[in-house]
C-alpha positions in Angstrom: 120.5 94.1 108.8 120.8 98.0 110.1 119.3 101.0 109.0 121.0 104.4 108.1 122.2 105.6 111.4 125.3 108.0 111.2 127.9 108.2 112.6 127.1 104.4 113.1 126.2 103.5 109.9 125.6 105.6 106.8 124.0 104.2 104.2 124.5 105.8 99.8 122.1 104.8 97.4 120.7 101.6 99.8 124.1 100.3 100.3 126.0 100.9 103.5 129.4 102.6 102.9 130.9 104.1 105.8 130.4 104.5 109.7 131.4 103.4 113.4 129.1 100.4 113.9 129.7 99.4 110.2 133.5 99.2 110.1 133.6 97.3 113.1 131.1 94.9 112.0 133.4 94.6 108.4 136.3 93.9 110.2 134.7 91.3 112.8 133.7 89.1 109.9 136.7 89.5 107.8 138.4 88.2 111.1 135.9 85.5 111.8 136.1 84.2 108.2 132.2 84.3 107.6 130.5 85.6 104.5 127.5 87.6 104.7 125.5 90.2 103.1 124.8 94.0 104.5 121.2 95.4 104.1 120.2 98.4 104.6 116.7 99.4 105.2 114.3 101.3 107.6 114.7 100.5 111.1 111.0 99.3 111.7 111.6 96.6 108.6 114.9 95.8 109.9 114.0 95.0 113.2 110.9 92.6 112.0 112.7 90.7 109.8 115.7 90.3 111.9 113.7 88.3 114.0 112.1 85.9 111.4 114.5 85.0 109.2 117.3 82.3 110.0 121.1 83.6 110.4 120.3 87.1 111.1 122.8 89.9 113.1 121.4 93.5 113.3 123.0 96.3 114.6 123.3 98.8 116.3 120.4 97.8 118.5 119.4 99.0 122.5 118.9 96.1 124.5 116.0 96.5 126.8 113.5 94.5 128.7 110.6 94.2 125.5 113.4 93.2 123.6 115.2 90.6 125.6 113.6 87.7 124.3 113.6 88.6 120.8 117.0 87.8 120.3 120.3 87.0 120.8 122.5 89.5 122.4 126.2 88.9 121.4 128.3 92.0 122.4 128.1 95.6 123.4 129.4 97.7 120.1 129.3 101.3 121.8 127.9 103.7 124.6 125.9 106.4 124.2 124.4 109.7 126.3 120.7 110.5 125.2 118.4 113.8 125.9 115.8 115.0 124.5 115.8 117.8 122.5 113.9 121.0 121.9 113.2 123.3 118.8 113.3 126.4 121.5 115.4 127.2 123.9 114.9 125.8 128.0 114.2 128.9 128.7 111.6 130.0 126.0 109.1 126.1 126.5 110.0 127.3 130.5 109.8 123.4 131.1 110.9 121.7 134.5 109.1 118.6 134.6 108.2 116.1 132.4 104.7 116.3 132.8 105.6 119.9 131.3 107.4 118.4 128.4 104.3 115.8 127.3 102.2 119.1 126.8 104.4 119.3 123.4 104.9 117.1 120.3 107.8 114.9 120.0 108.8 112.5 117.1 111.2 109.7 117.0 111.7 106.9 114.2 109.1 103.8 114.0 110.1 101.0 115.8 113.3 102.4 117.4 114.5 102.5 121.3 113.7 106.2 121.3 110.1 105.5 120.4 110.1 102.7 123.0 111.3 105.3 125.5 108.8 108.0 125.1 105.8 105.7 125.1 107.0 104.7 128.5 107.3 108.5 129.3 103.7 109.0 128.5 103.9 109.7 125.0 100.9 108.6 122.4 101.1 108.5 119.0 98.0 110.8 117.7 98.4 112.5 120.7 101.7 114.1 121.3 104.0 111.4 119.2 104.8 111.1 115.6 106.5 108.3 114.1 109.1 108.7 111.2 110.9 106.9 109.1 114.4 107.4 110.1 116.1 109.9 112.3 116.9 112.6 109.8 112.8 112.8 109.0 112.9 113.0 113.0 115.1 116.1 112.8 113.0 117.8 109.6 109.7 117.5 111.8 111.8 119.6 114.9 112.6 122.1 111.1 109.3 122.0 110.2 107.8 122.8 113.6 105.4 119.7 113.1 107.1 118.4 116.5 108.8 120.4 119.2 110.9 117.4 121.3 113.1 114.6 120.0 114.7 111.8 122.1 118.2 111.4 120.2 121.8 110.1 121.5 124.6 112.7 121.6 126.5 111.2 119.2 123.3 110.8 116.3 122.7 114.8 116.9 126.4 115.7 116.8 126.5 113.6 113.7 123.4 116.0 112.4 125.0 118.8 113.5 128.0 118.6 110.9 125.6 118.2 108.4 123.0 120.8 109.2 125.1 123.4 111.5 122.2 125.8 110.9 119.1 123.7 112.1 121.5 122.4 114.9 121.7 125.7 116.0 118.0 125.6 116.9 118.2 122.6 118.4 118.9 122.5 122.3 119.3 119.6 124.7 116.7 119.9 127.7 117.5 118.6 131.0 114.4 116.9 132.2 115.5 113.5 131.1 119.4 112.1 130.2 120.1 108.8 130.3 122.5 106.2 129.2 122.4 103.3 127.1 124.5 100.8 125.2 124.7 99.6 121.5 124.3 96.3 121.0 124.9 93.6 118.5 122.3 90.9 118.2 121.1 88.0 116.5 117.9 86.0 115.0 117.0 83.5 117.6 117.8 80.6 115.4 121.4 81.6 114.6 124.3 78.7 115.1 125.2 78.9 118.7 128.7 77.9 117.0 128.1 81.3 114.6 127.2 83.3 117.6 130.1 81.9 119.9 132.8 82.6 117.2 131.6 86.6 116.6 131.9 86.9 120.4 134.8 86.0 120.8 136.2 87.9 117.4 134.0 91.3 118.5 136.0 91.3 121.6 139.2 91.2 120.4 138.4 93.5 117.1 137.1 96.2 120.2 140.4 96.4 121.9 142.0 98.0 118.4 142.8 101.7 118.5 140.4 102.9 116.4 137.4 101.3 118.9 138.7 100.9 122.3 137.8 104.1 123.2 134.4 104.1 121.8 133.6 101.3 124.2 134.2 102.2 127.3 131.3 103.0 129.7 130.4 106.6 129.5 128.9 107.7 132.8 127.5 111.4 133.4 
């Protein structure tokens, strides 16, 4: 189970066709000899049912404290830088604190690490939080002026950028907050041990390939 997340995984028509986090995940199971079925769906879904139903792996998923006990972690997949980002330019929201930055609206996807985040920085939905549905709806409410701040990975907003390269434009990385985090893969609690054992040991190998190694490495600033 994932959710549309590109450059990690870019969902057509509700099927998942392309993308970093994807590809890998193809080739680990191809290697691993297990059959299994991709779903894509919102993030919020995705991460409720991953932890109901039996035999579950979701990705690409933050590992954090709330989290810990919902799953089990298997592998790191990649690193990633995240900032927030402005509609305006540093210089125009003249903002050097946080305390200066929860004075404006941010928005971040339902459910997700980024939402997770800027609750623990003091951000309320109703108050100065909106929840969307994904991270492109995320990007339209920064567009739209309906939010001002977004909390996004580099890789996500680079990944927006080639799409949008007018919108990115407007869009500016603030330095009141950078942090980095890893990309996990993860499964239901009630997943084979043997099942989880085998994908650990194939994700390693299956990361040392050319096409991934680089990917994940840690990324410090």
């Amino acid at each position: 189970m994932t959710e549309h997340l590109p450059p990690y995984q870019i969902a057509h028509q509700g099927r998942l066709v392309d993308g970093l986090s994807y590809q890998m995940m193809y080739d680990v199971l191809l290697e691993a000899g297990i059959e299994a079925t991709f779903e894509v769906m919102p993030w919020a879904r995705a991460f409720e049912e991953a932890q109901h139903a039996p035999n579950v792996l979701i990705f690409s998923i933050i590992r954090s404290p709330e989290r810990e006990p919902l799953f089990e972690w298997i592998d790191v997949l990649f690193t990633e830088r995240y900032h927030i980002y402005a509609n305006q330019p540093p210089d125009a929201l003249a903002l050097n604190s946080l305390d200066q930055a929860k004075g404006l609206i941010a928005a971040a996807t339902r459910g997700s690490y980024e939402e997770e985040a800027l609750l623990k920085l003091g951000f309320r939905p109703g108050k100065n939080l909106i929840l969307a549905v994904d991270h492109d709806d995320v990007w339209g409410l920064l567009q739209r002026n309906r939010a001002q701040l977004a909390y996004a990975s580099e890789q996500i907003f680079n990944r927006y950028s080639k799409r949008h390269p007018t919108m990115a434009n407007k869009l500016y990385p603030l330095g009141v907050i950078q942090d980095v985090k890893q990309l996990w893969l993860a499964a239901s609690l009630d997943t084979r041990p043997e099942t989880i054992a085998l994908i650990r040991t194939v994700l390693k190998s299956v990361k040392q390939r050319p096409q991934y190694a680089h990917l994940t490495l840690p990324d410090p600033f």
